[in-house]
Each structure stands twice: as C-alpha cells, then as structure tokens.
C-alpha positions as CSV (number, residue, x, y, z in Angstrom):
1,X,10.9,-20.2,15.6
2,X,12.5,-19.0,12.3
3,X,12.8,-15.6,11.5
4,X,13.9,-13.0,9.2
5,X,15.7,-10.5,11.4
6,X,17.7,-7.1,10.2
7,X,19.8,-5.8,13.4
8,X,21.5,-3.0,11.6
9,X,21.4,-1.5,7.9
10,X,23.1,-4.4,5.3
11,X,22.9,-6.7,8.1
12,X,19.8,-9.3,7.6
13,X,19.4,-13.2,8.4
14,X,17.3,-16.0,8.8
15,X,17.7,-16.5,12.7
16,X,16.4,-18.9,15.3
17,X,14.2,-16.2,18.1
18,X,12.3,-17.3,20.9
19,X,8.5,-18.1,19.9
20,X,6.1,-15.2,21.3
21,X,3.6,-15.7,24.0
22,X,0.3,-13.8,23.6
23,X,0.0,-11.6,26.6
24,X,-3.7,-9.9,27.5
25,X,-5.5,-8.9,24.6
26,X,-3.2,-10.2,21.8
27,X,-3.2,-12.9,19.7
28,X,-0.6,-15.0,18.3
29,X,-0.8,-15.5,14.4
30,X,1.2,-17.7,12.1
31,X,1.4,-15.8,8.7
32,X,0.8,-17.9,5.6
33,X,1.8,-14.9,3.0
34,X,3.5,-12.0,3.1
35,X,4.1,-9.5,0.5
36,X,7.1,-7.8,0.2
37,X,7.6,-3.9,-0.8
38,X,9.8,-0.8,-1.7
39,X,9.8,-0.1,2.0
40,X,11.3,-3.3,3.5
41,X,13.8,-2.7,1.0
42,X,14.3,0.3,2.3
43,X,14.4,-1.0,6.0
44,X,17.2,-3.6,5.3
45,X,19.5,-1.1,3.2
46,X,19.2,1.7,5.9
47,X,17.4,4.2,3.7
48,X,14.2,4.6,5.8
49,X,13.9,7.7,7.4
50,X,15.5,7.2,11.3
51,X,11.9,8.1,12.9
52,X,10.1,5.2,11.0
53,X,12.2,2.3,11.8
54,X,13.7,0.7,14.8
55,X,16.5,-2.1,14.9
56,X,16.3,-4.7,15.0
57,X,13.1,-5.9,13.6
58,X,12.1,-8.2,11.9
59,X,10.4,-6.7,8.9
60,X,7.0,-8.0,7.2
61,X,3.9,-5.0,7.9
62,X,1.6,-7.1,3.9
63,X,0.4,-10.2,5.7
64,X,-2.2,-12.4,6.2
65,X,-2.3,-15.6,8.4
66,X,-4.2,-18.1,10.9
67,X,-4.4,-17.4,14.3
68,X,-2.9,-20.2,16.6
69,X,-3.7,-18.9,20.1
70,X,-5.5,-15.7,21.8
71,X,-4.8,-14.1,24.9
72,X,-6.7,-13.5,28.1
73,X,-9.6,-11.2,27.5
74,X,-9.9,-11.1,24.0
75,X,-13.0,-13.5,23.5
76,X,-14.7,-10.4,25.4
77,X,-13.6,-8.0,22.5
78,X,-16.3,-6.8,20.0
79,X,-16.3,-8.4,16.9
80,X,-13.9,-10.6,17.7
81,X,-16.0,-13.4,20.2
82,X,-15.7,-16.0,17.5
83,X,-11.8,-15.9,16.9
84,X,-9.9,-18.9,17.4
85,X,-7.4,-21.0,16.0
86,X,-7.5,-21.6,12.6
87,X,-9.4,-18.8,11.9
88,X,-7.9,-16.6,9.0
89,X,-7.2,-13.0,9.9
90,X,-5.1,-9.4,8.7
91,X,-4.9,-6.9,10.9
92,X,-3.6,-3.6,10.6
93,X,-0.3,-2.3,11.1
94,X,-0.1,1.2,12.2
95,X,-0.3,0.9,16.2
96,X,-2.1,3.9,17.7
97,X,-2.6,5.2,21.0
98,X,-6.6,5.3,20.2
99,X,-7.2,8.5,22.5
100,X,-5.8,11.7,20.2
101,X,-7.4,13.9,18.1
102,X,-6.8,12.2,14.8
103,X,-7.8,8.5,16.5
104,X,-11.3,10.0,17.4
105,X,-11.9,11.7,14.0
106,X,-11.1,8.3,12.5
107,X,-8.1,8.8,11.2
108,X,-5.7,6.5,13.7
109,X,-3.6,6.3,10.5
110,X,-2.5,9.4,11.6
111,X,-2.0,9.0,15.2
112,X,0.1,11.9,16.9
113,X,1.6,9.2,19.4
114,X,5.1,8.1,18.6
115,X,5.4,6.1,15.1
116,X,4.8,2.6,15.8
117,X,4.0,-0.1,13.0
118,X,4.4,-3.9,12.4
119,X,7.4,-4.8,10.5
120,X,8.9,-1.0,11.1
121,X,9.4,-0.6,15.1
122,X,7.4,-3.6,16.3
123,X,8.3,-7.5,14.7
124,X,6.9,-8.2,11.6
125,X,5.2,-11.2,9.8
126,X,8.6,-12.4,8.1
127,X,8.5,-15.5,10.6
128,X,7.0,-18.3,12.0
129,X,5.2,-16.7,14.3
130,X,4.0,-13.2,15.4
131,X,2.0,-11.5,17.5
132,X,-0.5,-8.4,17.6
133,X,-3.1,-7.0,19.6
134,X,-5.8,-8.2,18.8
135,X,-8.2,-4.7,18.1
136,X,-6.0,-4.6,15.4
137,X,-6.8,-7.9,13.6
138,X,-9.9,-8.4,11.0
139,X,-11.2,-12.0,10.8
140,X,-11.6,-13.4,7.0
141,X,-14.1,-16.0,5.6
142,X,-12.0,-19.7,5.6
143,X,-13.5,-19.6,1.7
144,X,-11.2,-17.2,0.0
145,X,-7.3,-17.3,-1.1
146,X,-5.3,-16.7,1.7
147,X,-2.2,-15.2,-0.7
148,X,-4.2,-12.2,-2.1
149,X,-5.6,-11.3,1.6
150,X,-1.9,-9.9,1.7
151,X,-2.2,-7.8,-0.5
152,X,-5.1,-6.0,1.5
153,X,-2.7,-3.8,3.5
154,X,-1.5,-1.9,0.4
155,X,-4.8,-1.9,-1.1
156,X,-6.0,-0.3,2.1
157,X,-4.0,2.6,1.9
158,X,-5.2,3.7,-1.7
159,X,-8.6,3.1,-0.5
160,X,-7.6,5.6,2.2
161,X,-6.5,8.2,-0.3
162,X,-9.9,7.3,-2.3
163,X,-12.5,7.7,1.2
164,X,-10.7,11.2,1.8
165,X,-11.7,12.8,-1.5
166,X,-14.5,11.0,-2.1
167,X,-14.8,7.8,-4.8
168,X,-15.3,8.9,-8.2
169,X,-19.0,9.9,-9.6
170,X,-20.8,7.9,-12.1
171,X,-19.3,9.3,-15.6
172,X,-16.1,10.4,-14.2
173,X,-12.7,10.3,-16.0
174,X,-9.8,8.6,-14.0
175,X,-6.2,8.2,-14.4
176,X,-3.8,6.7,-12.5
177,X,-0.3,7.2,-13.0
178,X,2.3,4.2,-12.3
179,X,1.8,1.1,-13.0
180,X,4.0,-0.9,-10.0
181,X,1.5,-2.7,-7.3
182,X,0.3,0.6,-5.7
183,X,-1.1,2.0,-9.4
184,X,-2.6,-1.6,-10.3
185,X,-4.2,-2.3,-6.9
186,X,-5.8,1.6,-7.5
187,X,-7.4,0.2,-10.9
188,X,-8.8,-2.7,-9.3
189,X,-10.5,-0.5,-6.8
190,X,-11.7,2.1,-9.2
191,X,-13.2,-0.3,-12.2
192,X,-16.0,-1.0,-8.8
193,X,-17.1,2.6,-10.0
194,X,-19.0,3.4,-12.6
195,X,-16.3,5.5,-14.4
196,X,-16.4,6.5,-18.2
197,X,-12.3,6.2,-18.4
198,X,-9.8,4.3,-16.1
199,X,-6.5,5.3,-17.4
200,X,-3.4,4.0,-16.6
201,X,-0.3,5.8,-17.2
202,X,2.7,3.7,-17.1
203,X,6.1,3.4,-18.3
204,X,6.8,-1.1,-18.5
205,X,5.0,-2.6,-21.6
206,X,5.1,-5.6,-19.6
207,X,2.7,-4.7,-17.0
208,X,-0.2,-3.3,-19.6
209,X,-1.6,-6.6,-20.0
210,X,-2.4,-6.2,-16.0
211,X,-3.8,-3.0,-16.1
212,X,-6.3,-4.1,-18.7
213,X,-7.2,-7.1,-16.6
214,X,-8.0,-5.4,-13.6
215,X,-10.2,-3.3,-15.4
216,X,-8.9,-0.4,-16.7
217,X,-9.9,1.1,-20.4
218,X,-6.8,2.1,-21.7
219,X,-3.4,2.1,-21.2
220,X,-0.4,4.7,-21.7
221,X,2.9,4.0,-22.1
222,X,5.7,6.5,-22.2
223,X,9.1,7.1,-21.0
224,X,10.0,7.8,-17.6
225,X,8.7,11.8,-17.6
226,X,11.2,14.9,-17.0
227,X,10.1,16.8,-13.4
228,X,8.1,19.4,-15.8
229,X,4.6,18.6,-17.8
230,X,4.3,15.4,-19.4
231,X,6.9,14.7,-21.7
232,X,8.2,18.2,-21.5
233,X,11.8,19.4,-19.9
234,X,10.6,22.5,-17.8
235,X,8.2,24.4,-15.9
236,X,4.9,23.2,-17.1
237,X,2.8,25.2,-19.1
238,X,0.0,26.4,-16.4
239,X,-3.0,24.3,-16.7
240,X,-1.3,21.3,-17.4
241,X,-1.1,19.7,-20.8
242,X,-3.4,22.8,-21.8
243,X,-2.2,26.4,-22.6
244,X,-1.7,28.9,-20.1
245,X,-5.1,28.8,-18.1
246,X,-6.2,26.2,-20.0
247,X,-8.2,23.0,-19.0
248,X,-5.4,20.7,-18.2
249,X,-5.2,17.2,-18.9
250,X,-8.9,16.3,-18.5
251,X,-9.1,14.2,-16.0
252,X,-11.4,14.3,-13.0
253,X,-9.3,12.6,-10.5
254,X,-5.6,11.7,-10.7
255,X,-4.0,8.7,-8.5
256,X,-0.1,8.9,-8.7
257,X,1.9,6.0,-7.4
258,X,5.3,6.1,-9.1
259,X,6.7,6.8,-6.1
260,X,8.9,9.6,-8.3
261,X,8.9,14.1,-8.1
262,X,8.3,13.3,-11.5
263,X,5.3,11.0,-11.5
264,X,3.6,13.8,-8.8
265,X,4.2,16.3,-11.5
266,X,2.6,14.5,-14.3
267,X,-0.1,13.1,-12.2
268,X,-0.6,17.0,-11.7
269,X,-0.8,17.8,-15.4
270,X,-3.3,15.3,-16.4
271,X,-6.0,17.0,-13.9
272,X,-8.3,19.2,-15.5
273,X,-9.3,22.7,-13.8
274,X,-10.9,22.4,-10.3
275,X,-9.8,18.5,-10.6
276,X,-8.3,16.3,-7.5
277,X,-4.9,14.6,-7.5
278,X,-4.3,11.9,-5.1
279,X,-0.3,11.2,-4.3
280,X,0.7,8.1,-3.0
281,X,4.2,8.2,-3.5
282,X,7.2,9.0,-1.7
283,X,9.8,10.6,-4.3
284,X,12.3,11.1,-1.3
285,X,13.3,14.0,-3.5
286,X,15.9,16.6,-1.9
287,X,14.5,19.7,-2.8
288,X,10.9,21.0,-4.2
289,X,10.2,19.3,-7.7
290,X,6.6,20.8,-8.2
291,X,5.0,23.9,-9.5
292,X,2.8,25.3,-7.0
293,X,1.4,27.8,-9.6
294,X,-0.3,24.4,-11.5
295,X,-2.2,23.6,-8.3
296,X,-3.2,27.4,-8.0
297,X,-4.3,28.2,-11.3
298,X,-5.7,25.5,-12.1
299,X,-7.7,25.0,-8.4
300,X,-6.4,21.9,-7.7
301,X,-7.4,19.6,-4.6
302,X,-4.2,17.7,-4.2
303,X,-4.5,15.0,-1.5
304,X,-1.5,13.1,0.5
305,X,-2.0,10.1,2.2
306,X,0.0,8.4,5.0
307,X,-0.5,4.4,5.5
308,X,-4.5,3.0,5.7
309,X,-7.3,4.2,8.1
310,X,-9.5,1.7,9.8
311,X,-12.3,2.6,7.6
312,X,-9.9,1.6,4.6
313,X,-8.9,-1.3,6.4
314,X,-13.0,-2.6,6.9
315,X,-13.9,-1.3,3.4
316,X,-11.2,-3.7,2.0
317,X,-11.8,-6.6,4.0
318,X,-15.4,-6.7,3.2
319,X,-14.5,-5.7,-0.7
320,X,-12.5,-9.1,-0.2
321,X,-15.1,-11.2,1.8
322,X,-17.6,-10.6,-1.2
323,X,-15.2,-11.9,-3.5
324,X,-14.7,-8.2,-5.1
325,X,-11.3,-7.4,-4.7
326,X,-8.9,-10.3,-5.5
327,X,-5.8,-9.4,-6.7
328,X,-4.1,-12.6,-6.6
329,X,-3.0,-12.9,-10.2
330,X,-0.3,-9.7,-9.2
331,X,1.3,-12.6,-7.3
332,X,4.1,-13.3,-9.5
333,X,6.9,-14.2,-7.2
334,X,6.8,-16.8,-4.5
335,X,9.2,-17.6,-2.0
336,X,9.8,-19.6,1.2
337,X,11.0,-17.8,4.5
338,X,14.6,-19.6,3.9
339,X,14.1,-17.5,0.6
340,X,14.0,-13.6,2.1
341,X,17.3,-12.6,0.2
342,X,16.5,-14.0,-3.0
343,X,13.0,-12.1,-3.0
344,X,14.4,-9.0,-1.9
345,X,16.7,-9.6,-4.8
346,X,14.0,-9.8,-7.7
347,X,11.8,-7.6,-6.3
348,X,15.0,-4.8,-6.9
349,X,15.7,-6.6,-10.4
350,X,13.9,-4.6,-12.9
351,X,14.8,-7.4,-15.3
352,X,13.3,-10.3,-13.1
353,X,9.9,-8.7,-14.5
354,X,8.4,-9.4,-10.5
355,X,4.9,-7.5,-9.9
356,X,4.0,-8.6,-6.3
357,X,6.4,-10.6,-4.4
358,X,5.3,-13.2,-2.0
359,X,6.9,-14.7,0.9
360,X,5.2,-17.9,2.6
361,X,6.6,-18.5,5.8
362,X,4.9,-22.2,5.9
363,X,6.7,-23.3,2.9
C-alpha cells in the first residue's frame, strides 16, 4: 500500500509499506478523508514535544473511512455485531490501557499509561490502509458525507472541554476566541444551545463569513492581541476589560483556541466575575504569559483540556448521525495521498486562505 511515512524530523515521503493484517479484535479500515492539523505539522518538522511522538509513523490521528475486513472476535464486541465491510466508521485515537483511575472515571483521554495515539506513536490514516482496534471505532450511518465525519475527531475534543464545565444555560453569553478550525468547530457546537450571544473573536476578515454561518451572532475582529488585556500592552487591569475588581468582559463562558499565551490571556479578560474559561490551545510558550491574580480576583473556573473523551467522541457521532453537526463547508482544501507535501504546504501558507485541509487517500 501507499503511504505517507515521516522516519525522522524534515524527512517525509510517499512510500510503498506492507499492507496490515487485522490481528484479534482489530479491524482494518481504508480511510476516505483525512484532515490535516497544526500538529502533524508539528510531527513532520520535529517540534512535537519528544513524549508525544514516535518515529517513524505515519501521521494522520482526523479520519474517517470504510472498514474492509475485521478480525477474529470482534463480531462478539458490543455495539459493534453489525460491522462489516463497507460499513463507514471513525474511531478514536487516543489508545488507553482501559484499567486506571482516569479510564474508569471516564476520562480515558487522560489515561495515565504511556502516551499512545493514532498518527503520533501508532500508524496513522495518511495511507491506503490502516488498522485499529476495534473498541475504538464508532460505526456511522452510509447516509451522511463521509468528508465532514473527519472533522469529528477535533470537534470531539471541544465537546470534551464543553461536557467538563457543563454546556452553556439557556440565556447565556458566549465567546469564543480564535477563529482557525478549533474556534469555528466550537461555534457550531454551541449555536445547538440556546445562547443569547455566540461571539467570535477573531483576527482574519476572511474567515467572518464562516463564523456567521455556523451560527454565531456577531463577530470581532482585531489585531493579533499583546500577552496583557485585550488590546492593551501590560498586566491587565484586574477584572478583565473592567476596572480593578470590576466585572470583566461579560461573558459567561469563554472558549480560546488560538493556540497563542496571548489568545489565553484575552480569552481570560472577556469572562465576567465567577465566569468559566475553557483553553484549547497549546501556546508552547517558554515561560508564564498569564496573570494569576485575573483568575483570583475575578473567581475564575479556567478549564484545560487534553485530546476527546469517549463521551465526546459518542456525543459527536450521534450530533453527526442526526444530521446536526456537519461542518463540511470548512473543507476548503482537498488533496490526494500523492498530494501530502503540497497540503502541508497551504495549510502553513497564511496567504493560501486554507480553513480545513483534506487529504483523500482514494483519490
């Protein structure tokens, strides 16, 4: 089979591997789109941290595909009985040992096993061919567009941020702050409440139009924000955008996915008192960037989240199967596996004006 395989930092190729055999309890899948991120950027140019990556690997963790063949025993899994080939299926990527304390709370996104993920440690869904085990996967109606069910995996994970905190209450005020994939995908899943603002705060005119179509009320553009308050240069006044003490920014709950020290402290500042701040984003910043006395004064809850819980993951695929989350129209980009470089290229390109990025391995 074809593959997309990155055996050292800088070093990545279209190679011919040996096709996988599904061995007890896995299935073999052959992925029909997969999205492409900061992170497998990241992967191929040797800046992902050395415990979350493992070379080489073929890299690819946004998928969605048909299943071509199952192994022994999984017919007898729950849920999965009817899986056979053809049948359209995600599945997650995070690979947990199922036993530890954060598997049996629920949270196996958090596994305290060694790291292991699709597309990071374990070959990914930038080929012909791959396989997973199959308690992983999640079957998906034959009825629905393939493309967006790729786009599930990072939906998942700001649903994950959403089930921790608790999705907003009828009347709330919401902003989310960045407006790449991650900050769109988080609009979509909040205009499914019953909010009295979804506000995006975003910095690329070109993505506003977007926003607004996946539901949110208004839109804010502004320059790329200093570390401080909004707009400012230095420590942030306490209370946000507010004076000392002061009510902040007014919003109930703040999603930041900018993926910046900066975008965390403005998603910060537009919280009113007592408010919740979800971060999403990595800055990868060298030293601290944010003002713990804004989170103290002003009683923040400020919530991190690492990669999607199963819950996320179900949530998602049955927001999908009822034809409520469909983000296909982020798809902007679309490539063929003989392609990798070039998408990797646009998706870096802040001129190639690329939202979602799409590799289809069929093509």
């Amino acid at each position: 089979m074809r593959a997309y395989l990155v055996t050292a930092p800088h070093r990545g190729s279209l190679t011919e591997l040996a096709t996988p055999e599904p061995g007890p309890g896995e299935v073999l899948v052959a992925p029909a789109a997969v999205g492409i991120c900061g992170s497998d950027i990241e992967l191929r140019d040797g800046r992902r941290p050395a415990g979350y990556v493992r070379y080489p690997v073929v890299p690819g963790h946004e998928w969605a595909g048909h299943v071509v063949a199952v192994g022994a025993g999984v017919s007898r899994l729950a849920g999965l009985a009817g899986l056979e080939p053809g049948v359209p299926v995600v599945a997650e990527g995070v690979r947990t040992c199922g036993t530890c304390a954060r598997c049996a709370e629920g949270r196996n996104n958090l596994c305290t096993g060694p790291y292991a993920e699709t597309g990071f440690t374990h070959p990914g869904a930038l080929a012909e061919r791959l396989v997973v085990p199959a308690t992983l996967l999640h079957p998906l109606p034959a009825d629905r567009p393939i493309a967006a069910a790729a786009l599930i995996e990072p939906a998942a994970c700001v649903a994950t941020g959403l089930l921790e905190v608790g999705y907003p209450a009828p009347g709330s005020r919401v902003a989310v702050v960045g407006d790449g994939p991650l900050g769109l995908l988080a609009v979509a899943l909040l205009r499914l409440a019953s909010t009295r603002e979804l506000v995006l705060f975003g910095s690329r005119p070109e993505r506003s139009a977007y926003a607004r179509q996946l539901g949110a009320t208004d839109v804010v553009l502004r320059a790329e924000p200093h570390p401080g308050r909004p707009g400012g240069t230095g420590p942030p006044r306490l209370g946000g955008t507010g004076p000392p003490g002061g009510p902040g920014g007014g919003f109930d709950l703040v999603l930041e996915a900018t993926n910046s020290a900066a975008g965390a402290a403005t998603a910060l500042g537009l919280a009113r008192r007592a408010g919740t701040v979800v971060l999403l984003g990595i800055s990868g910043a060298a030293g601290p960037t944010l003002y713990p006395d804004v989170i103290t004064l002003n009683h923040l809850r400020v919530q991190g989240v690492f990669a999607a819980s199963r819950v996320a993951w179900r949530w998602l695929v049955s927001l999908y199967t009822a034809g409520l989350f469909d983000a296909a129209d982020m798809i902007t980009h679309r490539f063929g596996l003989h392609q990798v470089d070039e998408a990797f290229a646009v998706l870096a390109d802040r001129s190639a004006g690329a939202l979602k990025v799409v590799v289809e391995p069929a093509a």
